[in-house]
MILO-748874 format. One record per atom (N, C-alpha, C): residue in three letters; x, y, z. Coordinates in steps of 0.05 Angstrom, whole numbers, plus 5000, padded with zeros to 4 digits. Each point is the difference from the previous one (the first is absolute). Layout:
<rs>
ALAXYZ;...
</rs>
This chain:
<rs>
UNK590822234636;UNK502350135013;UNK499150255014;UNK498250104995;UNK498150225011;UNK498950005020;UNK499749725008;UNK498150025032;UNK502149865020;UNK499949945024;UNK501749995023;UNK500050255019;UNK502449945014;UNK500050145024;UNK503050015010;UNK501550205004;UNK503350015001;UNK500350025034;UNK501249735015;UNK498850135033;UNK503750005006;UNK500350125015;UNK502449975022;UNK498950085022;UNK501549705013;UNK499149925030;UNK502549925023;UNK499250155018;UNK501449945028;UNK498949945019;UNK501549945017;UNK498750025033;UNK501250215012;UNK498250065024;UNK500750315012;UNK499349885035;UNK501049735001;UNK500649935030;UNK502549985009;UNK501750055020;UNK502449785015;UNK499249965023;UNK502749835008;UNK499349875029;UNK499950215024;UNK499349945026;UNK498950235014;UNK498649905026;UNK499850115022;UNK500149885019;UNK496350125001;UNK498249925009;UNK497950064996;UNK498950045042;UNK499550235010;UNK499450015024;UNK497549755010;UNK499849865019;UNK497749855008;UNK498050155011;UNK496449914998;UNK497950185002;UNK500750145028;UNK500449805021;UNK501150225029;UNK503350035009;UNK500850214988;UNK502649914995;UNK502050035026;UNK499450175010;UNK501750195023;UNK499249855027;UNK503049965010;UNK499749785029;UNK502250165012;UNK501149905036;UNK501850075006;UNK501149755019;UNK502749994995;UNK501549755022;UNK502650115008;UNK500249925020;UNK502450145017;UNK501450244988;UNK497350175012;UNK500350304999;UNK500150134969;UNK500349894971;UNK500350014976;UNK496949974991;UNK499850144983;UNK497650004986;UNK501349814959;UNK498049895001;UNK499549874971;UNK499350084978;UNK500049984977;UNK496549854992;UNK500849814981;UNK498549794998;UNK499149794991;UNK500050024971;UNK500449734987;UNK499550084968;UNK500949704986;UNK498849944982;UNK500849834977;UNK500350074976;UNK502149804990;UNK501350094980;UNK498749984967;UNK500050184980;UNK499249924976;UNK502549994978;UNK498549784984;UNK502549924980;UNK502749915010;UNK501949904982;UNK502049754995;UNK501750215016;UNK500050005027;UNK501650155010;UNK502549815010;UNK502550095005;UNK501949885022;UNK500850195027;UNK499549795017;UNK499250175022;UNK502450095011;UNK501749894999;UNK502250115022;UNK500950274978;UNK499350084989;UNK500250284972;UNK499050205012;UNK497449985021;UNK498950085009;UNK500850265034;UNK502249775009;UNK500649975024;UNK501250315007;UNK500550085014;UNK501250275008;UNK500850274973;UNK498149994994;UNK499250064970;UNK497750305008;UNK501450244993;UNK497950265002;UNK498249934985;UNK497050005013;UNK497950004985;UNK497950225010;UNK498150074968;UNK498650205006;UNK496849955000;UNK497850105012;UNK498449935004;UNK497350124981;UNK499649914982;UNK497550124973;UNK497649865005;UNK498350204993;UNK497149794996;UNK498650235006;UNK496149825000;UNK498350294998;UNK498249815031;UNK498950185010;UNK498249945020;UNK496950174998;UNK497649955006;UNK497650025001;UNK499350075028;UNK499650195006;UNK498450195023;UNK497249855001;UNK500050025029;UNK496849905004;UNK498550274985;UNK500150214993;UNK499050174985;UNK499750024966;UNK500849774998;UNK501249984974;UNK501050094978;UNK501950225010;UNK502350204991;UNK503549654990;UNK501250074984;UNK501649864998;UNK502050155013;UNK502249875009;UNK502750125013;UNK502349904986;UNK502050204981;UNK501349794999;UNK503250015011;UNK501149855002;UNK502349845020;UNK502449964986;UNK501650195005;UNK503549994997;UNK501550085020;UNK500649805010;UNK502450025020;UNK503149865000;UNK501850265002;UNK502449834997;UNK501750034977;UNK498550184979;UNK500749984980;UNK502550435001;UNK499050085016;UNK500950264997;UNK502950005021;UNK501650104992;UNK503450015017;UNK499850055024;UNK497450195003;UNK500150115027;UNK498349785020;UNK499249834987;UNK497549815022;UNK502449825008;UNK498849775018;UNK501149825010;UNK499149764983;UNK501649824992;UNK499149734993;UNK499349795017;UNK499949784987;UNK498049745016;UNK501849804988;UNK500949705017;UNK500849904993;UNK499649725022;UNK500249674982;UNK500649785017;UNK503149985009;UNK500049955019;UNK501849905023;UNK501249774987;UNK502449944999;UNK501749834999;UNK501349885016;UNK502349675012;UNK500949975017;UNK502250044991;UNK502250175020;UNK502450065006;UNK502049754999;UNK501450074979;UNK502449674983;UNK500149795030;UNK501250095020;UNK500149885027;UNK497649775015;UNK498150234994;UNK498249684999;UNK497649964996;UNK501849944969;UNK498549984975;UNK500549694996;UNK501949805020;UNK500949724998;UNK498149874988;UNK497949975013;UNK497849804990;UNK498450024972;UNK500450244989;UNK498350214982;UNK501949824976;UNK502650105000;UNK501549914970;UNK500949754992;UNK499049785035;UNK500549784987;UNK497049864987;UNK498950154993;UNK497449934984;UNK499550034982;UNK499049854986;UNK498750034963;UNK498650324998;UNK501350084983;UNK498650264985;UNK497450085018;UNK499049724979;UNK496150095001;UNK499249965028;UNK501549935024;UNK499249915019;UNK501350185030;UNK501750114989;UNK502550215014;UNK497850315011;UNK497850064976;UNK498850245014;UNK497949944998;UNK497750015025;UNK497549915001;UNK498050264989;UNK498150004979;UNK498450205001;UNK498750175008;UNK498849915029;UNK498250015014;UNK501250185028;UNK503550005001;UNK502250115012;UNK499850324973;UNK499050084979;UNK500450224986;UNK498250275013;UNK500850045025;UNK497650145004;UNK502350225005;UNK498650314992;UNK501550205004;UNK500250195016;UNK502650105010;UNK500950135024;UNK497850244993;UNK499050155017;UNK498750314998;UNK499850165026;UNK501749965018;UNK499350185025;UNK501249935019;UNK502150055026;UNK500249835023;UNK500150345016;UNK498250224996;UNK500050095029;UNK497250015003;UNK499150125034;UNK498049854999;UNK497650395010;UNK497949944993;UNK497750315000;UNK501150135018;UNK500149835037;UNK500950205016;UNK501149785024;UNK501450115017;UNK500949905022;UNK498749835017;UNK496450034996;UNK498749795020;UNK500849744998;UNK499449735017;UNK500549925000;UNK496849784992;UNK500349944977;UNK497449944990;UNK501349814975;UNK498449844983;UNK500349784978;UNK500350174977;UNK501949984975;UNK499549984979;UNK500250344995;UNK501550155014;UNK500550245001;UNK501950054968;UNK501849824993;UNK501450044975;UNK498650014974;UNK497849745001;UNK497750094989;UNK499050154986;UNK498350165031;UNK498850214996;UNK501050234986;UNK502450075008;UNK501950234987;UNK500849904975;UNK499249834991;UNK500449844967;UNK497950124987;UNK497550015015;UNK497449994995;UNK499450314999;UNK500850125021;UNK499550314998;UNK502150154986;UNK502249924991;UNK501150104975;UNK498950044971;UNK498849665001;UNK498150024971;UNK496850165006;UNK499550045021;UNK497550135000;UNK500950294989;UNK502650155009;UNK500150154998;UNK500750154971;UNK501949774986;UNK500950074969;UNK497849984984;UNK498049785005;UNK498449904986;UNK497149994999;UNK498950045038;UNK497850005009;UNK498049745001;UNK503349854988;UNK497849665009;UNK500349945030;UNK497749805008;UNK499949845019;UNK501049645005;UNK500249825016;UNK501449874996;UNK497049834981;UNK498250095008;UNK497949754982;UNK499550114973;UNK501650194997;UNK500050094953;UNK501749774995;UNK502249895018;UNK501149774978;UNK497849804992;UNK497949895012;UNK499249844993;UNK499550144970;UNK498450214989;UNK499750104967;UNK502850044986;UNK502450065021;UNK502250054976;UNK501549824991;UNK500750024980;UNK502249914973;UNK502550135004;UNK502749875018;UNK502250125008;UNK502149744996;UNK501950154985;UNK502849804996;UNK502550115002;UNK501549835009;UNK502950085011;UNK501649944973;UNK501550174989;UNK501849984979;UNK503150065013;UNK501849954972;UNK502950175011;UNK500250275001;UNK501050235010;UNK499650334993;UNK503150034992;UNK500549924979;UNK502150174984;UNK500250024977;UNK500650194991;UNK499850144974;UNK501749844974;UNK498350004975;UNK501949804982;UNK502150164992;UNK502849865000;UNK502150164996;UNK501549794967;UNK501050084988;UNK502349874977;UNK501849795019;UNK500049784986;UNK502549815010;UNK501649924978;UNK502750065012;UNK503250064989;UNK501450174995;UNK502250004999;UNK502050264996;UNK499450034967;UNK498149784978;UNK499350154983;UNK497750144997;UNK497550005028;UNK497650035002;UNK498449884979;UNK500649744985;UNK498449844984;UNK498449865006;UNK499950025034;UNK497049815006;UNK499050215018;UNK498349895011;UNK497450225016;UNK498649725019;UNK500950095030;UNK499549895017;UNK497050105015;UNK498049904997;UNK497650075020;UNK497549865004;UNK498250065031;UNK498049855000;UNK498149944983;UNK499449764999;UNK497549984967;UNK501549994980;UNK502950124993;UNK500450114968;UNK498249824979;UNK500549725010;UNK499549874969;UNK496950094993;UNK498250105014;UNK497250034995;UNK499250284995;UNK502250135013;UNK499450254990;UNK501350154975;UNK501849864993;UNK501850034974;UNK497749884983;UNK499249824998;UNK497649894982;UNK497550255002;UNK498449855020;UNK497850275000;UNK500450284987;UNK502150095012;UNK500750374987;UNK500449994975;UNK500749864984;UNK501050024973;UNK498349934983;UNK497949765014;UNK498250014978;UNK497250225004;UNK500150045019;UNK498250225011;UNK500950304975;UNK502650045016;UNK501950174976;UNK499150014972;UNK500049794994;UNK500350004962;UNK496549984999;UNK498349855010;UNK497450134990;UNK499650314998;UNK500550185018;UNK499650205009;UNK501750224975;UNK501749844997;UNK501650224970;UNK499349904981;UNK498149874990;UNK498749914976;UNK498850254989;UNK501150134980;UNK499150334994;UNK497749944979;UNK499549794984;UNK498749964982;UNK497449645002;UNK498550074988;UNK497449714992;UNK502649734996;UNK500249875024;UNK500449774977;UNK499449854995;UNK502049754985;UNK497949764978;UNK498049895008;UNK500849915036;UNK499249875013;UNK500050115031;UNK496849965009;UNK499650105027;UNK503149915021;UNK500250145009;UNK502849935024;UNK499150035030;UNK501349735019;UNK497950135027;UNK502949825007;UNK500050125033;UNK501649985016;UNK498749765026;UNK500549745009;UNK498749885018;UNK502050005019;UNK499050035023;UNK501749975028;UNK498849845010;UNK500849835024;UNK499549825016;UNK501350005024;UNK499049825023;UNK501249975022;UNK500649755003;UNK501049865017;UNK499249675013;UNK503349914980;UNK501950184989;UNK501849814985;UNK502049895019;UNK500550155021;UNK502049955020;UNK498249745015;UNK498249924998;UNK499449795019;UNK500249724983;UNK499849964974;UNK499549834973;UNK497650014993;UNK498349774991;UNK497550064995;UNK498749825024;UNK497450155000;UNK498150055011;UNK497449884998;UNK500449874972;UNK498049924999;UNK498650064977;UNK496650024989;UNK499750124971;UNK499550305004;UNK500450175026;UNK500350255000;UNK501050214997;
</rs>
């Protein structure tokens, strides 16, 4: 009864839109960027939905940078485009899984353009020299960074009894924190070693033997 091991375990992933290695494009005058999605997401959840932009990026110097946008009252958010009820005809007479194409999830980030010339991909660029400027990346650090589009709102109580708690992740981060929590106030030896495992990959199923 003396030997073992006491674990509590979570996962510390949710679903999340994950930027593509070259992400940032521009089409009729709007700038993009590109991205696929991670975990059991539903997409139209997604759709005209404030999102904020996290992640870390790698300097050709190899300094890390890291990346929050969207998340403060005073910034601007990022968000996919939706079609307007009107005509949206063809959209709702379709099956769920077939109604929003993935590959259509790419997110709004810019429609003015560096300067008045009359030259390509000017919206772009002023995409591009905004983030040079907050951040001092270039457009070829995406290829090293790790950047994902989440929702940016804050978890609030749901109901007029505030008995539930509405927010991104909750179910993983209600797990993680608490057991994280209770190792950490363990004031005394106990019977048995206690360890906390986290994981990723739960939002996708398994994976495999990894």
């Amino acid at each position: 009864a003396s030997y073992g091991v006491n674990i509590a375990a979570a996962h510390v992933d949710s679903p999340r839109l994950d930027l593509k290695q070259v992400p940032l494009y521009e089409d009729n005058e709007v700038a993009y960027f590109k991205t696929h999605y991670y975990g059991g997401i539903r997409k139209y959840q997604w759709l005209a939905l404030p999102l904020a932009l996290h992640g870390v990026v790698s300097l050709i110097d190899g300094t890390n940078v890291k990346v929050i946008f969207g998340e403060d009252e005073n910034e601007p958010v990022l968000c996919i485009s939706d079609l307007l009820p009107h005509l949206a005809y063809e959209q709702v007479t379709k099956p769920l899984n077939k109604a929003f194409d993935a590959e259509d999830m790419n997110v709004l980030v810019g429609s003015r353009p560096f300067s008045d010339e009359d030259e390509a991909d000017l919206v772009k660029l002023n995409v591009m020299n905004i983030l040079n400027q907050k951040y001092g990346i270039t457009e070829d650090d995406f290829l090293s960074a790790e950047l994902c589009l989440i929702p940016c709102f804050k978890a609030k109580d749901v109901g007029f009894d505030a008995s539930m708690i509405g927010g991104y992740g909750h179910d993983d981060k209600v797990c993680a924190y608490t057991a994280l929590k209770a190792i950490f106030e363990i004031n005394e030896i106990p019977e048995k070693t206690c360890a906390c495992y986290f994981s990723d990959r739960e939002e996708v199923g398994s994976m495999g033997n990894t």
